[in-house]
C-alpha positions, 0 to 999 in steps of 0.5 A, a space after each residue: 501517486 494515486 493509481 488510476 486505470 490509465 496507469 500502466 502495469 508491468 508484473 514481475 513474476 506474474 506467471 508464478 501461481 500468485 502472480 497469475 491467480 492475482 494479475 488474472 483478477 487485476 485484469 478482470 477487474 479493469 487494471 491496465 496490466 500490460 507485460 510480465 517478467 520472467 526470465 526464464 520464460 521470456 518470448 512467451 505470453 501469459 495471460 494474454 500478456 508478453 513475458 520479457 527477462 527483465 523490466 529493461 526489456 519490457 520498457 523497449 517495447 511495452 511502456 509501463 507506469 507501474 511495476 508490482 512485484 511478486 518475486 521472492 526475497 532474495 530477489 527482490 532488490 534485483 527486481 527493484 532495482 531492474 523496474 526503477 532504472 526502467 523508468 517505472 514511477 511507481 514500484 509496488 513490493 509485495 515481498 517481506 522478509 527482505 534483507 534490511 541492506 537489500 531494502 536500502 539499496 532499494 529505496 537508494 535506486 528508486 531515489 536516484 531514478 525518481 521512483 516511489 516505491 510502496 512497501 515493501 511488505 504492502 498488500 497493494 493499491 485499490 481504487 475501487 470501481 476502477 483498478 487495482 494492484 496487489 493482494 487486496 479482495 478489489 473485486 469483492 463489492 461488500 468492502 470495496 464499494 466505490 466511495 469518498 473514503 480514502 483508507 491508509 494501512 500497514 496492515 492488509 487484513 486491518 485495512 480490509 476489516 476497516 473497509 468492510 466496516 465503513 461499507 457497512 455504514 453505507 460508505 464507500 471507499 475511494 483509495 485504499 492505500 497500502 504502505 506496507 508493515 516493513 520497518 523501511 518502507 518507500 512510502 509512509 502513512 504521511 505520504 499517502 495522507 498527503 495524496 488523499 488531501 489533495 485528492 478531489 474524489 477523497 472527502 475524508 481519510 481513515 488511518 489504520 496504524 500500529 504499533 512501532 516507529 513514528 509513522 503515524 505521529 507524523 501523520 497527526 502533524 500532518 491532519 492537524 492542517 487539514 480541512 478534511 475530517 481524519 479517524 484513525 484505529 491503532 493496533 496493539 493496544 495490549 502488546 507488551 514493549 519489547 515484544 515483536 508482533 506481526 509486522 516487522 515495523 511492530 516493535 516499541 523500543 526505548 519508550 517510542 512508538 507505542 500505542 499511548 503515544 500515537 494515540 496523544 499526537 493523533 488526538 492532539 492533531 483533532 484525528 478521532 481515534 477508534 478503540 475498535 475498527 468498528 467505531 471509525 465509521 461513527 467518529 468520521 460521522 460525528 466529525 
């Protein structure tokens, strides 16, 4: 799922200071927010938006597509769980540092219920020009400049380095896809690989990984029958195995997951691979 403007937008925790600082630039920018949750402040308005104690509530009077969480971890699941049995299609989980079992019992609800969850540990969705859900700077033209780039990243600060070095090159991006650094997430980078081939406004794809888990040599299984040209950039080239890095997903154990081996199925795939995110506007040009 690519999130457009018509896509409705349900915060949970919108009137905590992020919640409020970020659901105030969403609605500047465009985004479709149209309720919140809190249960302690439910039956007031916030932002110009009504607040309820649950998604429940808010699916009884203000229908929703999208539910986007900035709830703190100990909190996350029960709001997962509460926007999933509401009937959302789509839960955005900003939250880390989750429970591993919380996390399971997450993606467990949103199974049952025909959810897709993006993250946890997601810096959100961008579709510039035109809406967006999260953390990310959507509102900041020098890197999210509408275009027909498609971004996937586990990495916000990554994705948004790579964005901004694409606008440079006089590109422009058309989805910015956040899946999330989490070592369990709902929606991984073969997923969203998936949606911008099949999106019409997306002309080529720029992957952002890193080290850890095998995300991305399935994503290269994937690129090897695309038609629409791929780079890619891995982070981590010069971590130790073993180590933990910044994301909890970023850790190489038992051989697996490292960069050599990400970089072989990429390249294997016919996926240009950048030694820096500066170089990934080259390749996609040359492809």
């Amino acid at each position: 799922m690519i999130l457009r403007k018509h896509h409705s937008i349900l915060v949970q925790g919108m009137t905590g200071k992020q919640g409020t600082f970020w659901t105030q630039a969403m609605i500047d920018y465009g985004a479709t927010v149209v309720a919140g949750v809190n249960p302690r402040k439910a039956g007031t308005e916030h932002l110009g938006r009504p607040i309820y104690a649950s998604a429940r509530d808010a699916a009884g009077e203000t229908p929703f597509d999208v539910a986007l969480m900035f709830v703190p971890p100990m909190g996350a699941r029960a709001a997962a769980i509460d926007a999933c049995e509401a009937g959302a299609k789509l839960v955005i989980c900003l939250t880390e540092h989750i429970p591993a079992h919380d996390v399971m019992e997450m993606h467990a609800a949103a199974k049952a219920s025909g959810t897709r969850i993006v993250g946890p540990n997601t810096a959100g969705l961008v579709t510039p020009g035109e809406t967006f859900a999260g953390i990310m700077p959507a509102f900041n033209d020098r890197v999210f400049k509408p275009g027909r780039v498609g971004v996937i990243s586990r990495s916000g600060s990554l994705g948004t380095l790579l964005c901004l070095n694409l606008v440079q090159a006089g590109m422009g991006i058309s989805v910015f896809y956040g899946v999330g650094g989490d070592p369990m997430i709902g929606t991984t980078t073969k997923d969203a690989l998936q949606f911008l081939d099949e999106d019409d406004r997306t002309d080529a794809v720029v992957i952002c990984g890193e080290i850890g888990g095998s995300a991305e040599e399935e994503a290269a299984e994937y690129a090897s029958g695309m038609n629409k040209p791929v780079a890619a950039f891995i982070a981590g080239r010069a971590s130790p195995p073993g180590k933990k890095m910044g994301h909890a997903g970023a850790i190489v154990s038992g051989g697996k997951g490292d960069y050599a081996s990400k970089r072989k199925a990429l390249e294997a795939a016919g996926v240009a691979v950048a030694d820096v995110p500066s170089q990934a506007p080259g390749l996609l040009k040359a492809a």
